[in-house]
Structure formats: structure tokens, C-alpha cells
C-alpha positions in Angstrom: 0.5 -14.7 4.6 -3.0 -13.9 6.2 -3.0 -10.3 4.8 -5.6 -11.5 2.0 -3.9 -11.0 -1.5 -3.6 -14.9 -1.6 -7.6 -14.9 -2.3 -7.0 -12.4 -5.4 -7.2 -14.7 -8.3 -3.8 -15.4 -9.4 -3.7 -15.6 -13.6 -3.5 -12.6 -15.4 -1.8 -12.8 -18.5 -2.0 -14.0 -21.7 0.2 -17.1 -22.0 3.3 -16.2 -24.7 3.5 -18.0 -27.9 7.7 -19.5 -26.7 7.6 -21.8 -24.2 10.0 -19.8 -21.1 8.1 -16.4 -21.2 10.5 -13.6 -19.9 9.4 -13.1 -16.1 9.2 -9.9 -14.3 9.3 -8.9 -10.8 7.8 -5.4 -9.8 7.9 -4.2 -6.4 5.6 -1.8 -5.8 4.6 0.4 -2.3 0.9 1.7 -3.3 -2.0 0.9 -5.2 -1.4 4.0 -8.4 2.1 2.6 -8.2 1.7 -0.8 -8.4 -0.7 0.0 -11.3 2.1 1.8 -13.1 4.6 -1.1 -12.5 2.9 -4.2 -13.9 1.3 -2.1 -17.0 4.9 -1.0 -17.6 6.6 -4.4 -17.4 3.7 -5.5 -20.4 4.3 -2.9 -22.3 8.0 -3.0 -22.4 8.2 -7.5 -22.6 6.3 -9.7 -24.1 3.7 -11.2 -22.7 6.0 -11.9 -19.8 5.2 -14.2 -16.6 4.2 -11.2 -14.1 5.4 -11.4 -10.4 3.8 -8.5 -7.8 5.8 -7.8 -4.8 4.2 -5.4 -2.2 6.7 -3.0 -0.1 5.7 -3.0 3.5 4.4 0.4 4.5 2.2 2.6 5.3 0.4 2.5 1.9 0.6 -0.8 1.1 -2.7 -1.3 -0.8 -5.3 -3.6 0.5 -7.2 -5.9 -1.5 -9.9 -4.0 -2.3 -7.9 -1.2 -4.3 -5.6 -4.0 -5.6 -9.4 -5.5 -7.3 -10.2 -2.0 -8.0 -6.9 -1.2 -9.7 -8.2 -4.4 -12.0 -4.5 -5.6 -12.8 -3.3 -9.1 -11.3 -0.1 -11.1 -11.4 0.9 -14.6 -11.6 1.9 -14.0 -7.8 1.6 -11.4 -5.9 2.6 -10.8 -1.9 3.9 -8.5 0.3 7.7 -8.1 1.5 10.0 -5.6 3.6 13.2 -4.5 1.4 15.5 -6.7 2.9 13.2 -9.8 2.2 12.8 -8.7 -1.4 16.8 -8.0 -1.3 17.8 -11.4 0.0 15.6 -13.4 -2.6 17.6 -11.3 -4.8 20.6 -12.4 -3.5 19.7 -16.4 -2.3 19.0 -17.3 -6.3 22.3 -19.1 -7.0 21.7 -19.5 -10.8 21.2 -16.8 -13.2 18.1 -18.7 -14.7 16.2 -18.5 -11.3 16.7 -15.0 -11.4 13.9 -12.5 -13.3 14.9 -10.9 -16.2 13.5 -7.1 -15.6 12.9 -6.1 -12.2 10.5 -3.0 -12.3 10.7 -0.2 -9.0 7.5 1.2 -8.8 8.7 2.6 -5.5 9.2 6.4 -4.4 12.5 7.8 -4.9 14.0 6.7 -1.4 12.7 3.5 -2.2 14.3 3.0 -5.4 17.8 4.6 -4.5 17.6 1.9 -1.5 17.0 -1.0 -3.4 19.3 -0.1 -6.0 21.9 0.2 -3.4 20.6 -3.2 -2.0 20.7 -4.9 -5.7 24.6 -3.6 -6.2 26.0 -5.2 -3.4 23.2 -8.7 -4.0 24.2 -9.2 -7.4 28.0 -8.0 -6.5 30.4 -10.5 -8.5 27.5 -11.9 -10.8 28.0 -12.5 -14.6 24.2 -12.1 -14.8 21.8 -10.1 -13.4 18.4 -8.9 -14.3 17.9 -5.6 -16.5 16.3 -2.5 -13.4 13.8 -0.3 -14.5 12.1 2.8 -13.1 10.0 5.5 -13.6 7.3 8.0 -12.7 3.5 7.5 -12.1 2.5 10.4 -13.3 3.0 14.4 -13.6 6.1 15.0 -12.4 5.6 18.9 -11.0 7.6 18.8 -7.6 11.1 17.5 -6.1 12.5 17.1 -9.8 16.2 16.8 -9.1 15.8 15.0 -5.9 13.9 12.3 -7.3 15.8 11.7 -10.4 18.7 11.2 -8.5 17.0 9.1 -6.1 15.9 7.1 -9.4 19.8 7.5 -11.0 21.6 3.7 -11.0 18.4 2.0 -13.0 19.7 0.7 -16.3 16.2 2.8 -17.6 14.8 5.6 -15.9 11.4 6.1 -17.8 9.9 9.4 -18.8 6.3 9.7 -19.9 6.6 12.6 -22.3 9.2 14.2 -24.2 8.9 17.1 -21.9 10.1 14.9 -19.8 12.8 13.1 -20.9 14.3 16.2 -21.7 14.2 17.5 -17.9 15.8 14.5 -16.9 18.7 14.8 -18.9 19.0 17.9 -17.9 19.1 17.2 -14.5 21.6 14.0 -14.8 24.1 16.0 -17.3 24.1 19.0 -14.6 25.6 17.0 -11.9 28.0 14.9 -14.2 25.8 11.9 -14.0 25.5 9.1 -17.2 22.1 9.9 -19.1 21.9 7.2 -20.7 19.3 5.7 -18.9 16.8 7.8 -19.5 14.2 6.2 -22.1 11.3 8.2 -23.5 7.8 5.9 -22.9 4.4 7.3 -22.1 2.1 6.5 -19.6 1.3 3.0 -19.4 -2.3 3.3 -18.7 -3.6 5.8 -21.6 -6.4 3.7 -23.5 -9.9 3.0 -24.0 -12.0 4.2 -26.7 -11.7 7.8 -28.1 -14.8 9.7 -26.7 -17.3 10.9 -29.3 -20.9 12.0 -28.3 -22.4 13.2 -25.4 -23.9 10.4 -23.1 -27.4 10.3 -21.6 -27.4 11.8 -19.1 -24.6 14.3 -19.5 -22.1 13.3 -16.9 -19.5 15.7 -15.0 -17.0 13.9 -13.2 -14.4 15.3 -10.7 -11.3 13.3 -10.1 -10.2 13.9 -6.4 -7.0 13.6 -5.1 -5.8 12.6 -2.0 -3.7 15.7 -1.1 -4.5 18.6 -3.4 -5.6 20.5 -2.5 -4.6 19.9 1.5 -6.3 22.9 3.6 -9.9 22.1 4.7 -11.1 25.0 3.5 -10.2 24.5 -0.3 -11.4 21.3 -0.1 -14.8 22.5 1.5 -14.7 24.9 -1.5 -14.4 22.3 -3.7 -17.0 19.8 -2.8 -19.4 22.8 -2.9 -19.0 24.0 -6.3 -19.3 20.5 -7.3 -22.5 20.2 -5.9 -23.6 23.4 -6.5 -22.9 22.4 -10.5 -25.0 19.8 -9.4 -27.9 21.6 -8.3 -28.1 24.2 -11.6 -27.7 21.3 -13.6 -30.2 18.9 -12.6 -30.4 16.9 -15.9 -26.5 16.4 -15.9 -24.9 13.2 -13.5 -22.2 14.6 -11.3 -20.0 12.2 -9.9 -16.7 12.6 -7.4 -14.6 9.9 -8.2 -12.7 8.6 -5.4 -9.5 6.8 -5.2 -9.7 5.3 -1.7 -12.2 4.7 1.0 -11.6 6.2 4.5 -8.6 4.4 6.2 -6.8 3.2 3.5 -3.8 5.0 1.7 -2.5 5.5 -1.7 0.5 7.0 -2.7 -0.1 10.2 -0.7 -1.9 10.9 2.9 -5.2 12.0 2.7 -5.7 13.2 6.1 -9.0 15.2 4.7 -11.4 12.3 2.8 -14.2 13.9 0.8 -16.1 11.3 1.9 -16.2 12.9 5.0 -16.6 16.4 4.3 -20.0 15.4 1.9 -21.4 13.8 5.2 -21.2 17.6 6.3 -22.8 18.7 3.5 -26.2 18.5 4.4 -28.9 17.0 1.8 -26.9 16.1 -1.4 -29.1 16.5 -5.0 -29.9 13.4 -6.6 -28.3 13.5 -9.5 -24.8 13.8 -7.3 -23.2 10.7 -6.2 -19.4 9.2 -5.6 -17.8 6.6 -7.1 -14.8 4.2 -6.6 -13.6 2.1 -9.5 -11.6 1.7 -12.7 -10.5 5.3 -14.1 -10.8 4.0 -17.2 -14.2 2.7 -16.5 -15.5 5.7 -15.0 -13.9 7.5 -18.2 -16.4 5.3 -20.2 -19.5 7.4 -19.0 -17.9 11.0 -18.5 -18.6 13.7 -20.4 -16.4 16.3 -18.8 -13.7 15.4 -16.4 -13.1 18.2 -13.7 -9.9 18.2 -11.9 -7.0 20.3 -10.0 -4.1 18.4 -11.1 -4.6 14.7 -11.4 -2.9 12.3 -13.5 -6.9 11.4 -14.7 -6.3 14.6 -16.8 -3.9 13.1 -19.4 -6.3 10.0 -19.3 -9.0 11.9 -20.1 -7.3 13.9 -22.7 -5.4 10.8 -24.7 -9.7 10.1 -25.0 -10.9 13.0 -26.4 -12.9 13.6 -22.7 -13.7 17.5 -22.4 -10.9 18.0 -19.8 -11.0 21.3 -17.4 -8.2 21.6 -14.8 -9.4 24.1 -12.3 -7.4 27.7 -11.6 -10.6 28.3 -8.7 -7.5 28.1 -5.5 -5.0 29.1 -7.8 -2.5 27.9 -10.2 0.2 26.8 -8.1 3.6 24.3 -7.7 2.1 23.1 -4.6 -0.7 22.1 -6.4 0.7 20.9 -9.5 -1.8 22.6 -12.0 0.8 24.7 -13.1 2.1 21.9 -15.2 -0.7 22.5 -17.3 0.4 25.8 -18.3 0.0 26.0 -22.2 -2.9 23.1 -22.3 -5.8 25.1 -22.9 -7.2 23.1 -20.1 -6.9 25.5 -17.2 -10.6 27.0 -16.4 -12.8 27.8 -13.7 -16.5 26.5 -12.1 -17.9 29.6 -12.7 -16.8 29.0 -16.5 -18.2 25.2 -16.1 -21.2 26.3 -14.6 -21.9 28.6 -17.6 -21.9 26.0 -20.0 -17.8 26.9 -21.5 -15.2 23.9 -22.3 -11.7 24.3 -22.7 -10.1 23.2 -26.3 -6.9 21.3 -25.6 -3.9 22.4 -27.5 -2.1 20.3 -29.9 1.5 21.0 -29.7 1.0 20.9 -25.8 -0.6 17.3 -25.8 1.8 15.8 -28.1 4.9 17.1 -25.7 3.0 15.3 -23.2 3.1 12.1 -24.5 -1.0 11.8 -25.2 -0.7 10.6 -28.5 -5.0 11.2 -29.2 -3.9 10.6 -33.1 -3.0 6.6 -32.6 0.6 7.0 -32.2 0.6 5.9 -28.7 1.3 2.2 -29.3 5.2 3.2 -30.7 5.7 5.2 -27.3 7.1 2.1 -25.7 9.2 0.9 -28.9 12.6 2.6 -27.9 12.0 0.9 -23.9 11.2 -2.6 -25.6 14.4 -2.4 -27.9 16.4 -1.3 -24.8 15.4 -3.7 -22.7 15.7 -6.7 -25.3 19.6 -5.0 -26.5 20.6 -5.5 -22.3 19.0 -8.7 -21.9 20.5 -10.0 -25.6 23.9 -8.6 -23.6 24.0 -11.1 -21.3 26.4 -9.6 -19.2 25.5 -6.2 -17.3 27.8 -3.8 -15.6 27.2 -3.7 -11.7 24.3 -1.1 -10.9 26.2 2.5 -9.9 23.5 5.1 -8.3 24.8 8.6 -8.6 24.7 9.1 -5.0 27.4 7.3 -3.1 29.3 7.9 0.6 31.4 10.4 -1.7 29.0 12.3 -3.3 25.9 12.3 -0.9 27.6 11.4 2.5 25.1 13.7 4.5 21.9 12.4 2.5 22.6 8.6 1.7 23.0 7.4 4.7 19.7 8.6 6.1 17.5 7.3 3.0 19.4 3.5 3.5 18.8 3.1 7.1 14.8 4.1 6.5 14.7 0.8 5.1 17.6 -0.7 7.5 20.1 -0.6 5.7 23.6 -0.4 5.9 25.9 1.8 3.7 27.2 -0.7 1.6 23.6 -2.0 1.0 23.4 -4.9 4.0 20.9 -5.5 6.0 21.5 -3.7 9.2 20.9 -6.1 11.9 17.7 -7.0 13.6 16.4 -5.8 9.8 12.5 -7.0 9.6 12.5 -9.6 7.5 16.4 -10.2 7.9 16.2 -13.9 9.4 12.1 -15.1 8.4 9.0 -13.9 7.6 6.1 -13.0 10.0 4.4 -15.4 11.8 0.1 -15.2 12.1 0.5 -13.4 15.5 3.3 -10.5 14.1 1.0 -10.4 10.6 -2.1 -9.3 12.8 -0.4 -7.2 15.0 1.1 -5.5 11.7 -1.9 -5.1 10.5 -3.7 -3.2 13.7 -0.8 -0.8 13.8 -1.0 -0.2 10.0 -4.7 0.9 11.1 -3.5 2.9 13.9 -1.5 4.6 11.7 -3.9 5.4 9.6 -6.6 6.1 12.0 -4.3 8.8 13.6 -3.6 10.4 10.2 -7.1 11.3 9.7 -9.0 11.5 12.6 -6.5 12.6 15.5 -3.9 14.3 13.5 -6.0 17.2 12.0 -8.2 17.9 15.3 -4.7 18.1 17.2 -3.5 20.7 14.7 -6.9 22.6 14.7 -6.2 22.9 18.8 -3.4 23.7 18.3 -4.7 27.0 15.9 -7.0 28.1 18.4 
């Protein structure tokens, strides 16, 4: 397909003990995501045979985060919707078909495809069992992207906290709530942390758009590197999730790589890092953050967590989720040599089982998933929003990935007739580039004009 995930090597899983392994398909549209999907389809099957489809978009990972990310498939490629949809639909046996199909998608993208699966699968005896989720804190857009996510036959929650809310949310509009199945995480592991290393190492996770003003993001790097400078025996490290030009689930239009080159002469015990999470969590003796996801990694560890209040604590930030921790700190505090003490009750709502119970978080899932599939027969997929209860809203989210109402393609759809030949696969790929090239370099001097 000439966009280079072919020369990722290609087995990944542990063959099963039966002879037909369950097989499942996640489409994914970012790197994090795509790193949520395929752990969650292990967790909640058996050693199943893993397929990796990759939405078409602007964050499609390349395959340098996809080797970062450090999770491969049996196959894995890249799609639009309606090419995904129509291999859905072409299978003309249920045995050709996969058994879960995982949407590691945003919620537009998963109300789409459901809407997409109803009307391939319309008629069918069989189909395969539709699972969805969240990658990580969910802190903004609650209701909107629940119901985006409502139609799945489970709708994951990482934390009881969680599951909760999303009850809520689906029993306040009317909607079934069945679906939603109380899981954790799928990526909280590695070994509890127990003495300090040699050296000492401070590591802050950075996120691509929190905070999103220059200025707090200056701030930021400073009092990183400032900790840094007043501790010179510690290793400080800013751990970075993407390199300049490529995308993850959100736009980074400010990279700190860019803002260090400003910086002037760094110390030498400071330094950034790409890589594993989990790997970088291996060395890290305190992990610094605003609001990452890295957090309740670093926590289900035992890893000295601090989640910083230094530009506030704010929704818009998403540190207010941590509200309650004991987590919430400041550099100044960091600098003087305090570390925040986690609270119990507050990490075992969150699904970071640091006692050993996380292994049973994905029991209920695995039982739901293997009661449907036992069923045989599934009722047709019915999202909560239809052209009756969200006329003014569905519409708009189906046509973003061209299609029609009733879940068609719409036509001249890419993807609708054959795939892209070499010439359209490069010229995708330099407008991809484009894109992303005008997100962060043109876009924020046009908007600093225009501020003048």
C-alpha cells in the first residue's frame, strides 16, 4: 500500500492452544488509540488472531509511533470507512466474518461506523460482537461522546467512576444501559516501583494539547528545566509522544521540541525522550504531569505521581479529574523536595488496582463477550441517535465520513469503487504533510498577526 506499515513485522501474538483462534478486527484512527484497541481485544479474547485497520485521517500514525507504541498485529493497513464498511459487508459467510470488531475511533467515528455496520450486516443471522470504549480520562464532552459511542453491544469504562457516569448519561435520555461494561485500562502493568534509581529521575509526561497557550507551555518547559538546574544530580527527562509533524489523537500545534530549541543552553542532566511509556516508567522516580493518562500508569506502579495545579486546576485542562487524588501539587513544592501521597479510596474508584486485583478488571468484558458470541444470533446494532432523535446532529457526523443517512456510501465515497493507486497514495501522503505542516508552523504565526 506504499505507506510503509507492510515493513512492520507482522506476528504478534501468542498462538492459542484450539486450532481456529477467535479473530479480531480493530480500527483505529491514532497511535494512543490504536494502542488502546488491540490491548483491549487481548484482554477481553483469548489469545485471539489480531487484525489492525488504520482510519484514514489526519492522525493516522506513521510507522515510527506504530514501532514506538510496541504492539503489532497479524495484519495491519490503512482504510477509509467505507472501505472498512464494504469488507464488512462483501463477506458472504458468517465464518469469514471476525468475531469482535473493536472501535478505537473518536466518538463521530464510532457513531459512523455503527451506523455503517447496521445497514452492512442488515438481514444477517450472524454478525460479529462491537466493542468500544475510552483511551483514557474521560474529563470533557461526557454526554456527547457516550452517545456518539451508544449502539456498541459494550461500551467500556475504565473505572467504576466511570461506569457509573455512563449509565447515568444513557438512563437520562431513555437509552438501554446495558452495554456499559466495567474494565480498566488496558495498558496498566509493569513492575510495582520500589527504590529510588541511580540517578534519581524526574520525568514529565507532555501532552499534545494541554496545556494549548504558548505561554503556559513556555512556563512549563522552564520550571522543568529550572528543576533541572537545582537538581543537578537528579535526570530530568520530557517525555514526548510525537516528533514534529506527526499527530496523535490531538493537534499539537505547539511541540516542545520546539520551544526547548528556544531555550537557550539546556543542563546536562536534562534531555527528551520518545518511547514506550511503560519503558520510560522503568527508570522514573517521579512522574510530573498536567493531566495525562501516564498519571494512572504511573500510579497502578507505585511511581511518585504529582499532577501539577501551577496554570490552574481546570476542565479545560483536565486536572480537575484528579480532584480527591492527593496527587495535585505544584513545582515550587517539587522543587522543595515534597511528594504527594496518593489516596486509596480515590485510586481504587479509578480502576488502578496497585494491590494485584487488576487482572479480574476485564472478567465481566470476557464473560460478556463469550455470552454474545455463545448467542450466535445478535440483534441488529441500534445507536441512540437516529433521523428521529438527532435529525439536526446525525446527519452532519455521517456525511464527515460520506455517508448517507441510512449508513450507504454516499457516492464518489473514497474508497467506494477501489483502493488508491501508487500515484493517489503519494499524493495522500504530501497533503497529509501539508496538513500538518500548516497546523504547526503557519497556523499559530497567522493567529499571532492576527493579535497584534
Amino acid at each position: 500500500m506504499g505507506c510503509g506499515y507492510e515493513c512492520l513485522p507482522s506476528v504478534a501474538y501468542v498462538p492459542a492452544s484450539t486450532p481456529n483462534p477467535l479473530r479480531a478486527v480493530v480500527l483505529a484512527d491514532s497511535d494512543t488509540r490504536w494502542k488502546w484497541g488491540a490491548l483491549t481485544a487481548s484482554r477481553i479474547m483469548s489469545d485471539p488472531r489480531l487484525d489492525g485497520c488504520l482510519l484514514r485521517g489526519r492522525a493516522t500514525p506513521t510507522p515510527r509511533q506504530l514501532q514506538e507504541v510496541g504492539i503489532r498485529a497479524d495484519s495491519l493497513r490503512e482504510v477509509t470507512a467505507v472501505e472498512f464498511l464494504r469488507e464488512m459487508a462483501a463477506a458472504p459467510e458468517a465464518d469469514r466474518l471476525p468475531d469482535v470488531v473493536v472501535l478505537a475511533l473518536v466518538g463521530g467515528g464510532v457513531q459512523a461506523i455503527l451506523h455503517g455496520l447496521a445497514r452492512a450486516w442488515q438481514g444477517r443471522a450472524r454478525r460479529p460482537v462491537v466493542v468500544t470504549g475510552y483511551v483514557g480520562v474521560v474529563y470533557e464532552k461526557l454526554a456527547d461522546g457516550l452517545l456518539l459511542r451508544h449502539g456498541a453491544d459494550l461500551v467500556l469504562a475504565n473505572s467504576a467512576q466511570d461506569a457509573e457516569r455512563f449509565r447515568g448519561v444513557y438512563a437520562g435520555v431513555g437509552a438501554d444501559d446495558s452495554s456499559v461494561v466495567e474494565t480498566a485500562l488496558p495498558f496498566l502493568d509493569g513492575e510495582p516501583y520500589t527504590a529510588p534509581h541511580d540517578p534519581y529521575t524526574v520525568v514529565f509526561a507532555a501532552q499534545p494539547s494541554v496545556p494549548e497557550t504558548r505561554a503556559e507551555r513556555t512556563y512549563l518547559l522552564d520550571r522543568l528545566i529550572q528543576h533541572a538546574r537545582k537538581h543537578p544530580h537528579r535526570e530530568v527527562l520530557l517525555k514526548l509522544r510525537s516528533k514534529p509533524g506527526e499527530h496523535t489523537t490531538h493537534i499539537e500545534e505547539l511541540p516542545y521540541q520546539r520551544l526547548a530549541q528556544r531555550a537557550g543552553a539546556l543542563p546536562e542532566n536534562f534531555r527528551t525522550v520518545y518511547g514506550h511509556m511503560g519503558e520510560v516508567l522503568d527508570r522514573t522516580d517521579l512522574l510530573v504531569t498536567v493531566s495525562s493518562t501516564a498519571a494512572l500508569e504511573s500510579l497502578h506502579r507505585r511511581v511518585p505521581t504529582a499532577v501539577l495545579t501551577d496554570v490552574g486546576v481546570r476542565e479545560k485542562l483536565g486536572n480537575h479529574h484528579f480532584l480527591g487524588s492527593g496527587c495535585l501539587t505544584s513545582w515550587d513544592r517539587l522543587d522543595a523536595g515534597e511528594l504527594p501521597e496518593p489516596e486509596p479510596t480515590w485510586l481504587a474508584r479509578q480502576g488502578v488496582a496497585a494491590d494485584g486485583a487488576y487482572e479480574k478488571s476485564f472478567d465481566a468484558a470476557r464473560e460478556r463477550v463469550a455470552t454474545l458470541l455463545a448467542r450466535g444470533e445478535l440483534p441488529p446494532l441500534r445507536p441512540y441517535y437516529t433521523t428521529t432523535t438527532a435529525p439536526g446532529y446525525l446527519p452532519g457526523i455521517l456525511t464527515r465520513h460520506h455517508l448517507a443517512a441510512d449508513g450507504s456510501p454516499l457516492p464518489g465515497a473514497p474508497g467506494a469503487d477501489k483502493g488508491p493507486g501508487p500515484v493517489r497514495q503519494v499524493v495522500r501522503r504530501a497533503a497529509r504533510g501539508a496538513y500538518r505542516h500548516g497546523v504547526q508552523r503557519v497556523a499559530p504565526v497567522i493567529r499571532r498577526m492576527g493579535e497584534l
